[in-house]
C-alpha positions as CSV (number, residue, x, y, z in Angstrom):
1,X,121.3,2.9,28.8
2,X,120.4,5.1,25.6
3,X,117.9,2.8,25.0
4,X,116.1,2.6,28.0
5,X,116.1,6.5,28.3
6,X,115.2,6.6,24.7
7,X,112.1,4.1,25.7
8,X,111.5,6.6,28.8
9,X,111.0,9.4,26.8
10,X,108.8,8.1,23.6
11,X,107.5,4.7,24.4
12,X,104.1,3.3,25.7
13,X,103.0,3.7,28.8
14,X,104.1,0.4,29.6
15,X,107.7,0.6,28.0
16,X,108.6,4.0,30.2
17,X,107.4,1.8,33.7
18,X,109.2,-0.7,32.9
19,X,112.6,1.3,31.4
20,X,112.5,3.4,34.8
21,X,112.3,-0.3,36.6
22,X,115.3,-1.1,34.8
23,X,117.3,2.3,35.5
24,X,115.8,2.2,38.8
25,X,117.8,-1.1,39.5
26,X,121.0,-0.1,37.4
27,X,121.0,3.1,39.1
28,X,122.2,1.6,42.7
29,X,126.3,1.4,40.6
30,X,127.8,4.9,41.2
31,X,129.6,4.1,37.9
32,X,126.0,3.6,36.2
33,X,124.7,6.6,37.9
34,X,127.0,9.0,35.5
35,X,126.2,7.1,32.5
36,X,122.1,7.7,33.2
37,X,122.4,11.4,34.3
38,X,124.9,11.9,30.9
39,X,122.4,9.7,28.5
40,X,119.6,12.5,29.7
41,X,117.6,10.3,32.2
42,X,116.7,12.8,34.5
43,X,114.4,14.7,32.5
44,X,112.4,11.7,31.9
45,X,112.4,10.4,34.8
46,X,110.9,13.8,36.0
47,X,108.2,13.7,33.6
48,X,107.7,10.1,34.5
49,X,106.9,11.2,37.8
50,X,104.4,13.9,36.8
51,X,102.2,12.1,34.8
52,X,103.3,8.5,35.3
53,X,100.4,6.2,37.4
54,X,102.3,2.4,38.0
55,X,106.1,4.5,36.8
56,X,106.2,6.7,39.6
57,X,108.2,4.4,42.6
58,X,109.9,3.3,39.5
59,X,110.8,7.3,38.5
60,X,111.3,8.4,42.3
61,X,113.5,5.0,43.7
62,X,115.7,6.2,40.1
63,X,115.7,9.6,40.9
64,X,116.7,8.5,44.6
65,X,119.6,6.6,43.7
66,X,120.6,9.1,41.5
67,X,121.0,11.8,44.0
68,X,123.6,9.6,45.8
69,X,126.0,11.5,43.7
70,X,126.4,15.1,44.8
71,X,127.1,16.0,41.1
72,X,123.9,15.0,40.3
73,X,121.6,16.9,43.0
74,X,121.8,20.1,41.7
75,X,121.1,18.7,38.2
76,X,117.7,17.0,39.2
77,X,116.5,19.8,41.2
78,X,117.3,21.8,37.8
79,X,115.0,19.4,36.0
80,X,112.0,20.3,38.3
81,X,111.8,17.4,40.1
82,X,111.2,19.3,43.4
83,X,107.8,20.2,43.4
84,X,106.4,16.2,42.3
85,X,108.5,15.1,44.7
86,X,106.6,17.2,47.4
87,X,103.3,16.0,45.8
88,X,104.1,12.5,46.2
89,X,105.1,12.9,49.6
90,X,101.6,14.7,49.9
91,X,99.3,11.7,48.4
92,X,101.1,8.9,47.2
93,X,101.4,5.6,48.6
94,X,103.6,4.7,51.9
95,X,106.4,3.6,49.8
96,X,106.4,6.3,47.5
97,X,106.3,8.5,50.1
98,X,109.3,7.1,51.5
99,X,110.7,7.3,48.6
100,X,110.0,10.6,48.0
101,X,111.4,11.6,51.4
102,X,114.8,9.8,50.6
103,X,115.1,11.7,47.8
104,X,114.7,15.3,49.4
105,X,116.8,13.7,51.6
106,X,120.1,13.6,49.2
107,X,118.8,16.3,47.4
108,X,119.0,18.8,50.8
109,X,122.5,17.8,51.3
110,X,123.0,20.4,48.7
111,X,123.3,23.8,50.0
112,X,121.9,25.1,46.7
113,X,118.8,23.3,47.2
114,X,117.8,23.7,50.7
115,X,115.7,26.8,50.3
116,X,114.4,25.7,46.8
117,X,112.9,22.8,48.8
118,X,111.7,24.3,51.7
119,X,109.8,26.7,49.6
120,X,108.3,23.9,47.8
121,X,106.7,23.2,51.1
122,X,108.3,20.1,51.8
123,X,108.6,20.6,55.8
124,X,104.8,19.7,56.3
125,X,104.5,16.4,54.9
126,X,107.8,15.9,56.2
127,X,106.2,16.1,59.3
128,X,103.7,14.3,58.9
129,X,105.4,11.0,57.3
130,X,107.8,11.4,60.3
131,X,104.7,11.2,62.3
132,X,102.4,8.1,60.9
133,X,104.9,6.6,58.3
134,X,106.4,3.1,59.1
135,X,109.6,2.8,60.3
136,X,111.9,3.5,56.7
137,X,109.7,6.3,56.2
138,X,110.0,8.0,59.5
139,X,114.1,7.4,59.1
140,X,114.1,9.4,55.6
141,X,112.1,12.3,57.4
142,X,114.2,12.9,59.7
143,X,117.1,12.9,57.7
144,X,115.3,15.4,55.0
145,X,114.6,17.5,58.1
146,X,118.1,17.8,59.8
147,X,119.3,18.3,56.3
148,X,117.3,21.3,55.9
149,X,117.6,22.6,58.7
150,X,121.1,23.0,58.5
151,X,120.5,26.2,56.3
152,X,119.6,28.6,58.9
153,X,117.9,30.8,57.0
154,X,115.7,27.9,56.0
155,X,114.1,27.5,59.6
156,X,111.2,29.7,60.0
157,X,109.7,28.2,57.0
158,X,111.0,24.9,57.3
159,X,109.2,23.4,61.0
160,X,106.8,25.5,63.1
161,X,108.0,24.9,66.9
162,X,105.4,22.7,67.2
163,X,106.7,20.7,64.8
164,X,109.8,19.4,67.3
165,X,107.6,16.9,68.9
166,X,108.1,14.3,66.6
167,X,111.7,14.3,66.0
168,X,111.9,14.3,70.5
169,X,109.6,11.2,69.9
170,X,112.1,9.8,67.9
171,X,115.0,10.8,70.1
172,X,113.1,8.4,72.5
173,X,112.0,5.3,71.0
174,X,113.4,5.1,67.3
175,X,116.4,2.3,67.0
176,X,120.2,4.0,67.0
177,X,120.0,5.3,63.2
178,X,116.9,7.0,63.8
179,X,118.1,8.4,67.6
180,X,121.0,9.8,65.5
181,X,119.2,11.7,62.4
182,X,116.6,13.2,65.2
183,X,119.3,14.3,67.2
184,X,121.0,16.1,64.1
185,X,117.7,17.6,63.1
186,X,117.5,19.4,66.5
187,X,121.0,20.3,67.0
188,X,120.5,22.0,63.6
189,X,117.4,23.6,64.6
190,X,118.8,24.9,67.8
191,X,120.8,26.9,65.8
192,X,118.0,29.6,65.3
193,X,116.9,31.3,68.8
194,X,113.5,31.2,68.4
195,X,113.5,27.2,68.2
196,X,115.5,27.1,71.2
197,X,112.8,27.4,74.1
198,X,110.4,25.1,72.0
199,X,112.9,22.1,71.6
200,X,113.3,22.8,76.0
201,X,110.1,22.7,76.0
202,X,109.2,19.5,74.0
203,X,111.8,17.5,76.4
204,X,114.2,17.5,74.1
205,X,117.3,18.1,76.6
206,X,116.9,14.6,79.0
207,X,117.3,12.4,75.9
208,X,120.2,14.6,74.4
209,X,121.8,14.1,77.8
C-alpha cells in the first residue's frame, strides 16, 4: 500500500491511474480501507481527482469505498474532496457521476458534513442525476438526498420544493431499493414545514400510503 500511495503522489501520469485502479479495487476490504486512509491515500487521491483526466473514476470509486467506514468520512471531507466531487457530479461522465453521487452519499451520513456539502451546492446536480441518470445513478441520488436532508437545518438550501418531483417519481416506478431511499428522502424533508404542502402537492401521500 505505501507503494502505491507513494506512486499516487509522485509518479507519471500513468503510474497514479493505474495505483488509484489498484487502491480502487483493494479498497472494497474494510481491513484494507484503514491501511490506505493510515498510509496517506486520501490526499492523493483528492488531488487525483482535481487534476487527474483517465484517474478520476479510479480516485472517486477509491474515495467511495473509502467512505464506507465512518472513521474515514470526516477525514476525506477534511482533505477537500467535497467540492471535486460536486464538479464531477456537474460534468463528468454517467459513471463518474454515479460515482460521485455514492460518495456524497457515505460522506452525508456524517452529521459533520451535511452542511459542508450542501453548501458546496451538491443538491442541484443531485437533482438532476436523480432526474436523467440510469438506474445506479438515480439510486445514489436519492440516497445522498435523504441523507442530507436529515439535517434540518440543511433544507432550505438543500432542494427547492420543486425539487420533490423526482424523488415522488421514484416513489412510483423505481424497483423496492429505490421506493425505499425516495421514501426516506421525503420523510426527512417533511420534517421542515415549508416542504410539507409541496411534497402534498407533488402526490407524494397516495404512494406513501
Amino acid at each position: 500500500v505505501e507503494l502505491l500511495v507513494r506512486l499516487l503522489k509522485t509518479g507519471s501520469t500513468a503510474e497514479k491511474t493505474q495505483a488509484a485502479g489498484v487502491l480502487w479495487h483493494l479498497a472494497g476490504n474494510q481491513d484494507n480501507q484503514i491501511m490506505i486512509v493510515n498510509a496517506g491515500a486520501v490526499g492523493g487521491l483528492v488531488h487525483l481527482l482535481k487534476t487527474g483526466i483517465a484517474g478520476k473514476t479510479w480516485a472517486v470509486g477509491a474515495l467511495k469505498k473509502l467512505a464506507w467506514n465512518a472513521d474515514n468520512q470526516i477525514l476525506i471531507v477534511r482533505a477537500g474532496a467535497v467540492e471535486p466531487l460536486v464538479e464531477l457530479l456537474r460534468s463528468g461522465n454517467i459513471d463518474e457521476k454515479t460515482q460521485a453521487a455514492g460518495a456524497l452519499k457515505y460522506l452525508a451520513s456524517s452529521s459533520d458534513n451535511q452542511v459542508t456539502i450542501a453548501l458546496a451546492g451538491a443538491a442541484e446536480p443531485l437533482v438532476q442525476l436523480l432526474r436523467t441518470g440510469n438506474a445506479a445513478g438515480m439510486i445514489q441520488a436519492v440516497g445522498a438526498l435523504r441523507n442530507l436532508a436529515l439535517n434540518t437545518s440543511n433544507n432550505v438550501v438543500v432542494l427547492r420544493a420543486e425539487d420533490v418531483q423526482p424523488l415522488v417519481q421514484h416513489l412510483r416506478h423505481s424497483d423496492a431499493v429505490g421506493k425505499t431511499q425516495a421514501a426516506g428522502a421525503i420523510r426527512n424533508l417533511a420534517n421542515v414545514t415549508e416542504y410539507q404542502m409541496a411534497i402534498a402537492q407533488a402526490g407524494a401521500l397516495e404512494p406513501l400510503v
